[in-house]
Each structure stands twice: as C-alpha cells, then as structure tokens.
PAKOLKE-888332 format. One line per field, with one value per atom (N, C-alpha, C, O): z, y, x; atom name; residue in one letter; chain. Coordinates in Angstrom, 3 decimals, m for minus. Layout:
PAKOLKE-888332
up	c(Z/...)
north	c(Y/...)
east	c(X/...)
site	c(CA/...)
code	c(A/...)
unit	c(A/...)
END
This chain:
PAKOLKE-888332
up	c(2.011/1.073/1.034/2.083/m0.168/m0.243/m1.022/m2.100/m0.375/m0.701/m1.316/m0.998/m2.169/m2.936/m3.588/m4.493/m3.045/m2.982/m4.333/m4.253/m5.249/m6.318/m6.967/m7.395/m6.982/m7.413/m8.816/m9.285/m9.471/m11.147/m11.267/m11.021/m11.671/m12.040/m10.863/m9.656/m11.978/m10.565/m10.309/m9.986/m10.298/m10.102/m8.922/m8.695/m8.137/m6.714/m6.674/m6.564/m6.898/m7.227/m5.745/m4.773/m5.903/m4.855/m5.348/m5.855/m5.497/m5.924/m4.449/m3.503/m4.544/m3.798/m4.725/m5.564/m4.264/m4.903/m6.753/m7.458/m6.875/m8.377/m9.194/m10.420/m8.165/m8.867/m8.312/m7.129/m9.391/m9.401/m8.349/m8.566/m7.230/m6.468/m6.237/m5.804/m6.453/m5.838/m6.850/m7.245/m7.035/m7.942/m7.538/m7.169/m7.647/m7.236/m7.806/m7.789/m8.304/m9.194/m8.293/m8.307/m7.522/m6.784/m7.090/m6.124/m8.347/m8.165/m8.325/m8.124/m8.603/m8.272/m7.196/m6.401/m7.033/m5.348/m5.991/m5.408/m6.793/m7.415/m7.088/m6.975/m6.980/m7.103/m7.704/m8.048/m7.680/m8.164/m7.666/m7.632/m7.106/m6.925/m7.488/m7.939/m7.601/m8.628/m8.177/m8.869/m6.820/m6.079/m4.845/m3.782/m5.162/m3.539/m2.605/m1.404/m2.847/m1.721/m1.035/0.137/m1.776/m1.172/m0.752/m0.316/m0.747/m0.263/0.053/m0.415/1.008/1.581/3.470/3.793/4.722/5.635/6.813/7.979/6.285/6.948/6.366/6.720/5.784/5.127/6.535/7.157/6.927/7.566/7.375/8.305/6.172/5.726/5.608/5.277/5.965/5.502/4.005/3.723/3.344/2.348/2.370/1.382/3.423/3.874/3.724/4.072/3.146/3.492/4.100/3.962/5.056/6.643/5.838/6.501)
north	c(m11.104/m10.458/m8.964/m8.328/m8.317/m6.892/m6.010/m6.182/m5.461/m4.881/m2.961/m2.008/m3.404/m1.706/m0.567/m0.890/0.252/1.079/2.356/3.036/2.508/3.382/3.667/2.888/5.322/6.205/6.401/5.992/6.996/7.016/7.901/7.326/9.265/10.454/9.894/10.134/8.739/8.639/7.488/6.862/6.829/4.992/5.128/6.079/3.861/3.969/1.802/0.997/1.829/0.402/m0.127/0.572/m1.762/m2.217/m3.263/m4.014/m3.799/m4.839/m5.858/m5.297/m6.972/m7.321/m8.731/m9.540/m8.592/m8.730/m9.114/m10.119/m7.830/m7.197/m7.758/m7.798/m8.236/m8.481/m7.838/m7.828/m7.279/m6.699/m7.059/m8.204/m6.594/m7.846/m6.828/m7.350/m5.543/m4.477/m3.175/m2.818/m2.643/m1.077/m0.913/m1.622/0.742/1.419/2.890/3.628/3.076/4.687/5.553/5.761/6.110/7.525/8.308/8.738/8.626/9.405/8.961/9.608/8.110/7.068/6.479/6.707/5.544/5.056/3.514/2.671/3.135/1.330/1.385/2.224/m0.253/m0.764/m2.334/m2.831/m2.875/m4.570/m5.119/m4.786/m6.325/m7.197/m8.049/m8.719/m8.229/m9.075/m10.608/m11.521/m10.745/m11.792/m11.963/m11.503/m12.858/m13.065/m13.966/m13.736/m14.642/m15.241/m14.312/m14.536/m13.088/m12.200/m11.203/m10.249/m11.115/m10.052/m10.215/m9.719/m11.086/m11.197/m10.593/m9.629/m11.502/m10.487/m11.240/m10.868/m12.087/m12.438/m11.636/m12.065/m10.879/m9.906/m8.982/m8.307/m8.957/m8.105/m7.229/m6.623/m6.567/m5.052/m4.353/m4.806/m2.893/m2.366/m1.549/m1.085/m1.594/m0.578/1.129/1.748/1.802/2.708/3.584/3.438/4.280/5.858/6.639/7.145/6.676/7.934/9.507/10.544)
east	c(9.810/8.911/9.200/9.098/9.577/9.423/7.953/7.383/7.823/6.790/7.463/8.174/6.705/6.987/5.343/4.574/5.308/4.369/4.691/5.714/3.926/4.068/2.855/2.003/2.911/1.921/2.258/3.320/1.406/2.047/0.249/m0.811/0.382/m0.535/m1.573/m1.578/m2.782/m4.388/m4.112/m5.121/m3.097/m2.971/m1.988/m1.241/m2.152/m1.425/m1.721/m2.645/0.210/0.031/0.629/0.917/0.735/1.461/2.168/1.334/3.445/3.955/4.746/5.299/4.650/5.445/6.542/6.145/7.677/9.042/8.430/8.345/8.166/8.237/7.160/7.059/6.278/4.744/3.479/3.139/2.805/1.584/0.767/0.370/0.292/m0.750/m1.973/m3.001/m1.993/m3.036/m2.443/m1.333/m4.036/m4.172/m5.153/m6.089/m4.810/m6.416/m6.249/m5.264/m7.498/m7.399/m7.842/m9.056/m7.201/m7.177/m8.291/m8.922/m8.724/m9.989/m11.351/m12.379/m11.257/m12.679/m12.820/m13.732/m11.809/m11.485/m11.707/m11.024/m12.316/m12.243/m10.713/m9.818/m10.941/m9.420/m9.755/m10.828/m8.421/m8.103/m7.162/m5.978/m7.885/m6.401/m6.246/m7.175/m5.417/m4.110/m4.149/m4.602/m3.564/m3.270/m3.684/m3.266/m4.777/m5.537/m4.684/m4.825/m4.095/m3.194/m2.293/m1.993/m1.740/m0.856/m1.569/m0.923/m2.851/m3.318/m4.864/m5.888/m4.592/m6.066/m6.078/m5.384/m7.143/m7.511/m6.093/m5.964/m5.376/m4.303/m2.861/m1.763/m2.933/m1.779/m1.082/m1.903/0.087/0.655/0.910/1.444/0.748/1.167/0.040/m1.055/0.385/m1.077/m0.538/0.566/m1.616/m1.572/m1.732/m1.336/m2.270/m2.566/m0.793/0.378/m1.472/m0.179/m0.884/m1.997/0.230/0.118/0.240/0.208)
site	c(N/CA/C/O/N/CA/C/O/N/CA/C/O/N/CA/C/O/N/CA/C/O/N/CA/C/O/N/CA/C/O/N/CA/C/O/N/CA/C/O/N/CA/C/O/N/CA/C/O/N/CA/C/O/N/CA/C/O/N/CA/C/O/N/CA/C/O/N/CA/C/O/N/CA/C/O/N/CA/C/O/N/CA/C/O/N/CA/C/O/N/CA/C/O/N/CA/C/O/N/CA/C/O/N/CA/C/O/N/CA/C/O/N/CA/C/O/N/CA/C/O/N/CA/C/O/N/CA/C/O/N/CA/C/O/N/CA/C/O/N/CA/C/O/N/CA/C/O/N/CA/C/O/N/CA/C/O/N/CA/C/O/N/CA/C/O/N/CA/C/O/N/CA/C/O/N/CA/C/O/N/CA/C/O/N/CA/C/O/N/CA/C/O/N/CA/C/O/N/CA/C/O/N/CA/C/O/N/CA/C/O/N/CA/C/O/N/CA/C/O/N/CA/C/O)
code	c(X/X/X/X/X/X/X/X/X/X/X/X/X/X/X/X/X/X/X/X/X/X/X/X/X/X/X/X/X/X/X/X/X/X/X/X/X/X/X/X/X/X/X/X/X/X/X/X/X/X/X/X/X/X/X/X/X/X/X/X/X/X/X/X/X/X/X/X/X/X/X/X/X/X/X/X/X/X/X/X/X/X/X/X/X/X/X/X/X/X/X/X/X/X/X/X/X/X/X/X/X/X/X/X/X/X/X/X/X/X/X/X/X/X/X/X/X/X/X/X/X/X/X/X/X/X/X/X/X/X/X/X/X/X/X/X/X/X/X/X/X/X/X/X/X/X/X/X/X/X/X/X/X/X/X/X/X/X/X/X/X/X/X/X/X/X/X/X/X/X/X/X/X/X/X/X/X/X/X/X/X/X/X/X/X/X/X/X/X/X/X/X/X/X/X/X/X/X/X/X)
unit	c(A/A/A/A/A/A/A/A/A/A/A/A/A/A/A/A/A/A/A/A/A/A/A/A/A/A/A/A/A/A/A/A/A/A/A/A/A/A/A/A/A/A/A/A/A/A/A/A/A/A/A/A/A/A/A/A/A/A/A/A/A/A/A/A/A/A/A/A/A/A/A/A/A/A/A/A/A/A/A/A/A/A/A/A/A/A/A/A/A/A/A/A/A/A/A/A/A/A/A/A/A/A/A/A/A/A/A/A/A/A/A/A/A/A/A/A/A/A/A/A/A/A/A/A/A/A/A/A/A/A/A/A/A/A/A/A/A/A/A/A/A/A/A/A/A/A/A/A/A/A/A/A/A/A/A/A/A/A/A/A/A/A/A/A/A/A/A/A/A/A/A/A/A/A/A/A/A/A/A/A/A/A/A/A/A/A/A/A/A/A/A/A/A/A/A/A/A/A/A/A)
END
C-alpha cells in the first residue's frame, strides 16, 4: 500500500495507491472520509505531520 499525503492552499488530502480515502480543510478543522475500510481504528499509518 502507498500512501501519499498532499496539501493544496486549506485542503490537506490523503490518497492511498491513487485513491481519495481522507480530506480535511485546515481552517475549519472538518474533515471526510472517503473509505472506511482503509481508514478506520485498525489503520497503521498515522495521518499526523510532525
């Protein structure tokens, strides 16, 4: 699985191998997910930037 992390102006997406699964608007702080199987509380990745 690749996971790819991309900001774009107030949006801060997450794709993994080149699908949408998580967004979230930076200045509100809402977000959406896409794909609950790829991103539920058994997920190994964190989304967090250090």
């Amino acid at each position: 699985m690749v996971f790819t992390k991309e900001t774009k102006d107030n949006e801060f997406y997450v794709y993994m191998n080149g699908k949408l699964i998580y967004k979230r608007w930076l200045k509100t702080g809402q977000s959406k997910v896409f794909d609950l199987m790829a991103y539920d509380k058994y997920t190994e990745y964190s989304l967090n930037d250090n």
